[in-house]
N, CA and C of each residue as an Amber inpcrd file, in Angstrom:
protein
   489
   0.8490000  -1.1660000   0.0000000   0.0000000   0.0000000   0.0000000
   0.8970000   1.2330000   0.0000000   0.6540000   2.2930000  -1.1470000
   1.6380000   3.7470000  -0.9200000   0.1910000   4.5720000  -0.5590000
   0.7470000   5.0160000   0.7510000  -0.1530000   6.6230000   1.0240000
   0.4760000   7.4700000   0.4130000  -0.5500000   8.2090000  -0.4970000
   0.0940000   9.6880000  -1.5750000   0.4510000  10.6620000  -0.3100000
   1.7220000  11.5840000  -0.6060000   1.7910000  12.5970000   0.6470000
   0.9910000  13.8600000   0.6490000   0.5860000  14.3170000   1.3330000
  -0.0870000  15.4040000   1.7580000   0.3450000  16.2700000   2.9300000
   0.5890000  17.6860000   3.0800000   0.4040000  18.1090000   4.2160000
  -0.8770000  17.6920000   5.3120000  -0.2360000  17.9580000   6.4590000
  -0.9790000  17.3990000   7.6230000  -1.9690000  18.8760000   8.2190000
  -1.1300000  20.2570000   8.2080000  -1.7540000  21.8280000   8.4280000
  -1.1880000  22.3190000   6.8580000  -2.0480000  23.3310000   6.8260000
  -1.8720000  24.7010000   6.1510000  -0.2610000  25.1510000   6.0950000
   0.3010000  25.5920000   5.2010000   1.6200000  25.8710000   5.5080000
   2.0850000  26.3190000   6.9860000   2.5490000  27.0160000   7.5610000
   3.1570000  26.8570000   8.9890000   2.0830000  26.7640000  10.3070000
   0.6180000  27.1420000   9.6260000  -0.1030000  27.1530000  10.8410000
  -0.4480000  25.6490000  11.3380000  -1.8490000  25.6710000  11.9280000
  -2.2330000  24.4620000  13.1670000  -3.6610000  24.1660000  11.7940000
  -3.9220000  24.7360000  11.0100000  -5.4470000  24.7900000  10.5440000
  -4.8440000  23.2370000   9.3830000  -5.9120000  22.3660000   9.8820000
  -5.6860000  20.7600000   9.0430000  -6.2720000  21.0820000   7.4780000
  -4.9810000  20.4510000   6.5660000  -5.6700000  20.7810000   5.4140000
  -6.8570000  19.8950000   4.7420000  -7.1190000  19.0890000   5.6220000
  -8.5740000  18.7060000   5.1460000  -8.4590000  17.2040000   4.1410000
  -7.2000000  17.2380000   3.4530000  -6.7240000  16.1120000   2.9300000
  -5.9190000  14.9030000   3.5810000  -5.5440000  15.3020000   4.7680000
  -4.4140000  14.2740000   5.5900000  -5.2930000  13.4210000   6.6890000
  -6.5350000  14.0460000   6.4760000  -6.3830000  12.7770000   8.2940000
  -7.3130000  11.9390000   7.2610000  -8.1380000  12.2850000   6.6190000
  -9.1240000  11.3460000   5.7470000  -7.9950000  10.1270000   4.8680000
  -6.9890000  10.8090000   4.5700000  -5.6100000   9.6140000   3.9850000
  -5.3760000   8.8940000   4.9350000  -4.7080000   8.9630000   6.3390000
  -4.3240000   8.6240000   7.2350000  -5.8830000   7.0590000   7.6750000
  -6.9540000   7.6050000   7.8320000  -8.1140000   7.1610000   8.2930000
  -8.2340000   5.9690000   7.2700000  -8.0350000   5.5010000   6.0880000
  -8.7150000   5.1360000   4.9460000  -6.9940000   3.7360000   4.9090000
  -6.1890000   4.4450000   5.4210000  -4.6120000   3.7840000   4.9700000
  -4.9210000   2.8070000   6.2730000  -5.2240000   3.4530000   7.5700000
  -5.4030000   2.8130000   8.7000000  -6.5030000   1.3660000   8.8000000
  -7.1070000   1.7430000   8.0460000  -8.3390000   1.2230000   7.8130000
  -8.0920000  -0.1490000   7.0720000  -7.5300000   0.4130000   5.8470000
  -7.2300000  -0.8830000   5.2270000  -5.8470000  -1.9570000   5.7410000
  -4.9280000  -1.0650000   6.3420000  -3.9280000  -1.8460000   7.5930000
  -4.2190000  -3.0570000   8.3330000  -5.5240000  -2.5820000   8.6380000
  -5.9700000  -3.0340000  10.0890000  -7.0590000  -4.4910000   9.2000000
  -7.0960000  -4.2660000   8.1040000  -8.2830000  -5.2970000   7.3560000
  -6.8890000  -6.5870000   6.9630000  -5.9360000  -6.2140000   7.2130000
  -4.7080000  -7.5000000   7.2770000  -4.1190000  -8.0250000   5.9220000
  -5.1190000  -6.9270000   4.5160000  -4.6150000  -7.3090000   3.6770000
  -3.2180000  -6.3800000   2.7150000  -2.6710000  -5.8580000   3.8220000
  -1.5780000  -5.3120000   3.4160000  -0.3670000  -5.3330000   4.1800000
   0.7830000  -6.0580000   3.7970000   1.8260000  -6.1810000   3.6120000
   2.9460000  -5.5690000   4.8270000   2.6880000  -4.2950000   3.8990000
   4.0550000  -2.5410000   3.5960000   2.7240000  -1.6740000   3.5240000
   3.1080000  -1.0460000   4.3140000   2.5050000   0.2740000   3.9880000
   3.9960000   1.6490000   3.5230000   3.8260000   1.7360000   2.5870000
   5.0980000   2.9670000   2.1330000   3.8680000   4.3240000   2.6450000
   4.9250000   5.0450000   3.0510000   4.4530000   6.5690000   3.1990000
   5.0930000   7.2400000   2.1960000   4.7380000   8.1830000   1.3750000
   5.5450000   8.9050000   0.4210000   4.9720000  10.5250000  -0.0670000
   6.1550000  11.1140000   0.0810000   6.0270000  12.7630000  -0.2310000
   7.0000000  13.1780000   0.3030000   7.4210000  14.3190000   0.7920000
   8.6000000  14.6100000   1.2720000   8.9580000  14.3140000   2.4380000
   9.8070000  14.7300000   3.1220000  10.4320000  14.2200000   4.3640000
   9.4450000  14.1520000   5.2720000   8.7920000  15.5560000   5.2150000
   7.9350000  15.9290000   6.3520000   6.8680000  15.1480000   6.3890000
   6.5140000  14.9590000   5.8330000   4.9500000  14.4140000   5.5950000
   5.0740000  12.9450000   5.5500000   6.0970000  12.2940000   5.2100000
   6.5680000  10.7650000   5.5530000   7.0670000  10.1790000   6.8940000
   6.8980000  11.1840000   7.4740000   7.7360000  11.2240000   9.1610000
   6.0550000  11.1300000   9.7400000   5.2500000  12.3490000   9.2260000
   3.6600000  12.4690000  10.0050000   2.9530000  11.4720000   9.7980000
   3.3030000  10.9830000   8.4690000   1.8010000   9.6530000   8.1330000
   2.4970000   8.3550000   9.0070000   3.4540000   8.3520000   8.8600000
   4.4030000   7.0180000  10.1320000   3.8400000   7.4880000  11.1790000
   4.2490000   8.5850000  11.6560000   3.6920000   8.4240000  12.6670000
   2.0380000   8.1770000  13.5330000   1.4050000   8.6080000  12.8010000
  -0.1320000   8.8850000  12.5960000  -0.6580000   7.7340000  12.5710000
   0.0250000   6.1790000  11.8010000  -0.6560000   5.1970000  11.6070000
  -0.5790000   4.3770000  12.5080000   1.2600000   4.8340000  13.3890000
   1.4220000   3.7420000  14.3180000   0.2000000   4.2180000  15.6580000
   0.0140000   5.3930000  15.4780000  -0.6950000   6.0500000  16.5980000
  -2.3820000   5.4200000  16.0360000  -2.5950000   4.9240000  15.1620000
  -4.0090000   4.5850000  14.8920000  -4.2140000   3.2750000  14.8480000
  -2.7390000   2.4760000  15.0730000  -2.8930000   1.1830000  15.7080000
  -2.2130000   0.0650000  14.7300000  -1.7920000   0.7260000  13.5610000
  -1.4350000   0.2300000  12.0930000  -0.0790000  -0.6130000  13.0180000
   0.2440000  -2.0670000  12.7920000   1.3570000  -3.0180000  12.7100000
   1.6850000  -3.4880000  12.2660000   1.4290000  -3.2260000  10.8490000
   2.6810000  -4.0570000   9.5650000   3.7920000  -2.7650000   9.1930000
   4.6050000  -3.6950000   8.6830000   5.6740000  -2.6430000   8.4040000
   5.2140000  -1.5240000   7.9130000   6.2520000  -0.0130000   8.3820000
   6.1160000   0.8940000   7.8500000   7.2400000   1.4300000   6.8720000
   7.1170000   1.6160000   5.4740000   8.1890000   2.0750000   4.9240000
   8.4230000   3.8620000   4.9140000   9.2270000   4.5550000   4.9540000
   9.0390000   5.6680000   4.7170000   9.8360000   6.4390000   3.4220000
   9.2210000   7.1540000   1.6380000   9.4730000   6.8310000   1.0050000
   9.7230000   8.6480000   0.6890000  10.7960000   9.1110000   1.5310000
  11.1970000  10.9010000   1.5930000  11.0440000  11.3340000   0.2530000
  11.4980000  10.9140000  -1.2300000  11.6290000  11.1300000  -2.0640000
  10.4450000  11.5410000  -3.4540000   9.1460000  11.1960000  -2.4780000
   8.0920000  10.6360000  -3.3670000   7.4830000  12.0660000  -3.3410000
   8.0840000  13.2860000  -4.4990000   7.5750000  14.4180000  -3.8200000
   6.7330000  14.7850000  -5.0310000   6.4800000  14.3050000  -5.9260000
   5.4380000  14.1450000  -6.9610000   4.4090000  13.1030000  -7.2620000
   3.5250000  12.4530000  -7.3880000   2.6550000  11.2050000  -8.0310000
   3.4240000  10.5530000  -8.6750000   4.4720000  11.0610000  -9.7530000
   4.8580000  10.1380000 -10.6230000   6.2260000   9.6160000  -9.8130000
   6.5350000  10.5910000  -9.0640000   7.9400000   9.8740000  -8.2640000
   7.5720000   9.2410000  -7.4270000   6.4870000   9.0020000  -6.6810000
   5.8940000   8.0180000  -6.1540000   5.5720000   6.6060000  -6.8200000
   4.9580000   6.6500000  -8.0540000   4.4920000   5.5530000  -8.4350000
   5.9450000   4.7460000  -9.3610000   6.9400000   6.1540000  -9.5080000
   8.0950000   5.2150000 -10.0320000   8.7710000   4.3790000  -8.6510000
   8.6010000   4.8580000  -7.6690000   9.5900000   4.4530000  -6.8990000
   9.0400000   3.4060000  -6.3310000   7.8000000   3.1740000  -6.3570000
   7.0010000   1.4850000  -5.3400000   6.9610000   0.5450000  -6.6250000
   7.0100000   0.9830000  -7.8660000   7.5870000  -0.0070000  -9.0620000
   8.5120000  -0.5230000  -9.1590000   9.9360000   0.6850000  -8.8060000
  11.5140000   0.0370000  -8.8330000  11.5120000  -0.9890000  -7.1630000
  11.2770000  -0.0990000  -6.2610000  11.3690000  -0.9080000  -4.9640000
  10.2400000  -2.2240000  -4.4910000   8.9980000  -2.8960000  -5.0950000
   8.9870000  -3.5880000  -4.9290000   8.1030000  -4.3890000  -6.6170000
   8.9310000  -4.5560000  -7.5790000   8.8820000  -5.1370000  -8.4080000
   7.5100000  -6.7260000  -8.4260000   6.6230000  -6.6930000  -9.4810000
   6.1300000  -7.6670000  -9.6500000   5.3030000  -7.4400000  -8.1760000
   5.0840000  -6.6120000  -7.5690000   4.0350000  -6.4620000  -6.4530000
   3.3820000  -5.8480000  -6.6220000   1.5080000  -6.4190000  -6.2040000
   0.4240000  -5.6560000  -6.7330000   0.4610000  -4.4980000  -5.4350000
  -0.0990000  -3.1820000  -5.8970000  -0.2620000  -2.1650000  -5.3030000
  -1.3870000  -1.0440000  -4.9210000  -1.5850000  -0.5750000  -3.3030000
  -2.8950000   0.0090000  -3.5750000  -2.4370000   1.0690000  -3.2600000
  -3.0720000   2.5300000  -3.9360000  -2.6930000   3.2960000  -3.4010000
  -3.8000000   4.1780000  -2.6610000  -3.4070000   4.6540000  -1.8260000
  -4.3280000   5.4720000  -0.5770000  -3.9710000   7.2990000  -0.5080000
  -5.3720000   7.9470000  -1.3420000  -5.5820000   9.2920000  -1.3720000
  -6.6890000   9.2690000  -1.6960000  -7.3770000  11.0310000  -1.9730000
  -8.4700000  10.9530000  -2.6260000  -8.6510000  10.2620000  -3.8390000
  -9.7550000  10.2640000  -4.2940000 -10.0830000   9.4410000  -5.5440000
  -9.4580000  10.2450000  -6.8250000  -9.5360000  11.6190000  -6.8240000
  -8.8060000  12.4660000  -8.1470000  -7.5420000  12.5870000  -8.4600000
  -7.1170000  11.9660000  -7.2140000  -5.5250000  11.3830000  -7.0450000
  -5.0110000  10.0720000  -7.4630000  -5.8040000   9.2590000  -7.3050000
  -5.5670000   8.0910000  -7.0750000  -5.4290000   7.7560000  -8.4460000
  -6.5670000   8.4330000  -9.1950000  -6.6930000   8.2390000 -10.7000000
  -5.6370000   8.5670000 -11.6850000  -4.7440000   9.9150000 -11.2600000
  -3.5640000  10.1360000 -11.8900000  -2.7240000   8.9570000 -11.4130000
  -2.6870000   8.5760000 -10.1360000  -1.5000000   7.2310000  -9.5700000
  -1.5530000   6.0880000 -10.5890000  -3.0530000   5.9770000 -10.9440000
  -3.2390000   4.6550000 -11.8600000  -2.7750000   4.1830000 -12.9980000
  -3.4860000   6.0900000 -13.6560000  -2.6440000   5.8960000 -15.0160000
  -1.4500000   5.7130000 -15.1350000  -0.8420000   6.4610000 -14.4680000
   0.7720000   6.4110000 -13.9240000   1.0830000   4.9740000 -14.1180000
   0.8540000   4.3640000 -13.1500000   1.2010000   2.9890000 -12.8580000
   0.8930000   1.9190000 -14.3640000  -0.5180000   2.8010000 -14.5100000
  -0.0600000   1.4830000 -16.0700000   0.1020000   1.6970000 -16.5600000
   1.1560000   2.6240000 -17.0250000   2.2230000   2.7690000 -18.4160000
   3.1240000   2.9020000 -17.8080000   3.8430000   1.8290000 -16.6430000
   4.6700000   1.5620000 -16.0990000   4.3580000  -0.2030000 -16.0590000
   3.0360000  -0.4090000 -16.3770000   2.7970000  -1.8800000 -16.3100000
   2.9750000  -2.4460000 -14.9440000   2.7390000  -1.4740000 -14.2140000
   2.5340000  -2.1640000 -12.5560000   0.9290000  -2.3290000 -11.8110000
   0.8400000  -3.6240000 -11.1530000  -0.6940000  -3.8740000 -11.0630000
  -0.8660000  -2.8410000  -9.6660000  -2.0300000  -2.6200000 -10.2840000
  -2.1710000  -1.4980000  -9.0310000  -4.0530000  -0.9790000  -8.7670000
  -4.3620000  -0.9520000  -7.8940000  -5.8070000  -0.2650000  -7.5270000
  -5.5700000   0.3510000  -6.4850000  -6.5140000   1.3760000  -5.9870000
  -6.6740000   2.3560000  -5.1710000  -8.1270000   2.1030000  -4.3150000
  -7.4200000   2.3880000  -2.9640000  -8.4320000   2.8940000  -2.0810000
  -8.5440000   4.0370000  -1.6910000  -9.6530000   4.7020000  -2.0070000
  -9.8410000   5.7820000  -2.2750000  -9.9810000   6.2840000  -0.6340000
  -9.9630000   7.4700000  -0.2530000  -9.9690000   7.9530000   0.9500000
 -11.5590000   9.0500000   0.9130000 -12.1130000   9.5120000   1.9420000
 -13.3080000  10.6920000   2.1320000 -12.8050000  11.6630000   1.3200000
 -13.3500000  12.5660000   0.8760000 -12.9390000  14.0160000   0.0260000
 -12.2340000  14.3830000   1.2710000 -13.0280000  14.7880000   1.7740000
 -12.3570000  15.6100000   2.7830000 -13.1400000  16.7990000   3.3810000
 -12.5440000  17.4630000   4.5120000 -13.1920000  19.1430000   4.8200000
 -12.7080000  20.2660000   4.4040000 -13.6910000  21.4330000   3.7650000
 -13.0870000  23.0930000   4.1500000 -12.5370000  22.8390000   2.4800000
 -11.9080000  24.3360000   2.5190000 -11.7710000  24.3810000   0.9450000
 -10.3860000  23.5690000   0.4440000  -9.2500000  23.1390000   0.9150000
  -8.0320000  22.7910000   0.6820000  -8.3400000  21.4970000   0.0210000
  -9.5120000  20.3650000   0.1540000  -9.7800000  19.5790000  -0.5040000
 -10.3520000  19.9930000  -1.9080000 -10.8280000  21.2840000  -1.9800000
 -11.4210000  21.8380000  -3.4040000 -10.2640000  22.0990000  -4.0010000
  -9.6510000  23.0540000  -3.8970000  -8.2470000  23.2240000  -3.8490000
  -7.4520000  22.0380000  -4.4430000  -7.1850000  20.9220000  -3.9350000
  -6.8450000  20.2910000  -4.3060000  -7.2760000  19.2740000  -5.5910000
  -8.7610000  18.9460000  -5.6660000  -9.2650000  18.5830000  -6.7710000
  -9.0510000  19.4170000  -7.8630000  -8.9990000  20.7210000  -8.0030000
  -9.0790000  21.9110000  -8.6190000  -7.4110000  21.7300000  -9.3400000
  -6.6090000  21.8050000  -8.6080000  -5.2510000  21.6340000  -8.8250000
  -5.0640000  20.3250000  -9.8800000  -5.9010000  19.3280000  -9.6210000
  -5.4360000  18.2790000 -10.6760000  -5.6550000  18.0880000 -11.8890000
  -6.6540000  19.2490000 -11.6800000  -7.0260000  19.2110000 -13.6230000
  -6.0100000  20.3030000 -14.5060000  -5.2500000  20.3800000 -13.4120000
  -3.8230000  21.0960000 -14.7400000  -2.7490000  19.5760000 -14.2230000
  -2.8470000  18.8390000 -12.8400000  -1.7450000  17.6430000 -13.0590000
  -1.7360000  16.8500000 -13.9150000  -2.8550000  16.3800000 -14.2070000
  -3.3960000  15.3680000 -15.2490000  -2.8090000  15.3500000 -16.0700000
  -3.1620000  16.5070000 -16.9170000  -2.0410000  16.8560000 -18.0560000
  -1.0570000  16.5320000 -17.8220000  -0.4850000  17.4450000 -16.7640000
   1.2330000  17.5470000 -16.6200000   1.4420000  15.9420000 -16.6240000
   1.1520000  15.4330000 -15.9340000   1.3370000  13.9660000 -16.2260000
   1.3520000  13.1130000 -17.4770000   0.6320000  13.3980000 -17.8010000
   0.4260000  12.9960000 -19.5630000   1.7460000  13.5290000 -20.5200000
   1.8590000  15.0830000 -20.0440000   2.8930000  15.5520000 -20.6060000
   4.1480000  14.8240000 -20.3100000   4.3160000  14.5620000 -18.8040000
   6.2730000  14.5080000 -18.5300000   6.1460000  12.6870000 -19.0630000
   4.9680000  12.1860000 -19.2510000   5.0090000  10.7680000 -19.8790000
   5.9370000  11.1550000 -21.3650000   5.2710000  11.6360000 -22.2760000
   5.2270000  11.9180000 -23.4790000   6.3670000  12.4250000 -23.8740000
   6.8130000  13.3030000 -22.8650000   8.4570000  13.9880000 -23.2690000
   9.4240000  13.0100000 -22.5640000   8.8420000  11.9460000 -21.4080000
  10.0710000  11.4290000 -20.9690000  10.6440000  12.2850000 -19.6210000
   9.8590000  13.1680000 -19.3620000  10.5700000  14.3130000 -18.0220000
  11.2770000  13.4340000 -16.6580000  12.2580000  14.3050000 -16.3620000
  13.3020000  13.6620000 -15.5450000  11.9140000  13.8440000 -13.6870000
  12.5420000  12.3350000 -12.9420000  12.0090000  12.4920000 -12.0810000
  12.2540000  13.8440000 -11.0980000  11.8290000  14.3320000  -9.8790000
  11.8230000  15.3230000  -8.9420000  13.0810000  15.4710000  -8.4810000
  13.5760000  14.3730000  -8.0680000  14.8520000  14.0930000  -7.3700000
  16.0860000  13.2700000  -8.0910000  17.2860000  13.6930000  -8.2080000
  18.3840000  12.4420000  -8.5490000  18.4650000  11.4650000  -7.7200000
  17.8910000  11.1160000  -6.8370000  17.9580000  10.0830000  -5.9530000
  17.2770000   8.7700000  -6.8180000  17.8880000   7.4080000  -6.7860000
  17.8320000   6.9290000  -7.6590000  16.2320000   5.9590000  -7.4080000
  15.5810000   5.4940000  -8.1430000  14.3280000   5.3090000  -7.8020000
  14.2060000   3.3950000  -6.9220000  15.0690000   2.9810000  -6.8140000
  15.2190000   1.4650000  -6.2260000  16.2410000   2.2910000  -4.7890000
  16.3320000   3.2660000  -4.4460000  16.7630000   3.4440000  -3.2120000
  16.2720000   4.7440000  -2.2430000  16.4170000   4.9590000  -1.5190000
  15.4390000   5.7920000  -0.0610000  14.7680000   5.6540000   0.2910000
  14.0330000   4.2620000   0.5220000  12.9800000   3.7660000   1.2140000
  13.3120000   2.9300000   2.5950000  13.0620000   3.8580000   3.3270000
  13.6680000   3.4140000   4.7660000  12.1600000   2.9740000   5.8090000
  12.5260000   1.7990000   6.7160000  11.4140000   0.8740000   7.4160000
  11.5180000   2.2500000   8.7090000  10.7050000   2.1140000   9.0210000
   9.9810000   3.3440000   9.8800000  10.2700000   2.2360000  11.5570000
  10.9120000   2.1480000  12.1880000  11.2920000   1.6600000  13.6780000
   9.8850000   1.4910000  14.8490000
């Protein structure tokens, strides 16, 4: 299972962006149903440190991977392709997310479905749906040109087990 990353607040304040605990809730959820493995956390540092922590706090006990590097969709879905090869995959965000993860994933030829998470509260979930109808594209696009991933970090390494 990869949880897509999300902030947990609003840039520096306390106000929840409305997208993280409904991820967190939905990842936990399916944890706890025993049919997953790995749970990878992935987005940047920050937000791979919060969803670890968040799941062990919601009771989650299968391994936790934590995947710092995954700071786009597509560097996400390259990197649970290189790191666990020939393994089917679910991924855990909203549903308008999940749908770019998919396509992603199959023109990478990796088996993959999504559990979709609640929309969410307040406008940062609009916001965010709103935002994907220019990713979509972009996705389509950095397919088509071949665009270099987010990070030089190589995509079969920085996936570290969460303690």
């Amino acid at each position: 299972m990869v949880v897509l990353g999300t902030n947990e607040f609003v840039g520096s304040t306390t106000t929840p962006t409305g997208t993280y605990r409904p991820r967190i809730e939905a990842a936990a959820e399916l944890c706890k149903s025993g049919r997953v493995k790995v749970a990878v956390v992935s987005g940047i540092e920050s937000q791979t440190f919060a969803m670890a922590r968040e799941l062990r706090a919601a009771g989650v006990t299968c391994p936790i991977v934590r995947d710092p590097y995954g700071w786009r969709t597509i560097d996400s879905v390259h990197r649970v392709a290189a790191c666990y090869p020939g393994e089917p995959v679910v991924f855990v965000s909203q549903g308008w997310h999940c749908d770019r993860a998919l396509w992603i994933a199959d023109r990478l030829q990796l088996k993959a479905c999504a559990y979709p998470s609640a929309f969410g509260d307040g406008w940062r979930p609009l916001w965010g749906a709103s935002r994907d109808l220019l990713a979509k594209p972009k996705a389509v696009w950095d397919w088509l040109t071949g665009s270099e991933l987010s990070t030089a970090q190589p995509v079969s390494t920085g996936n570290e087990p969460v303690r």
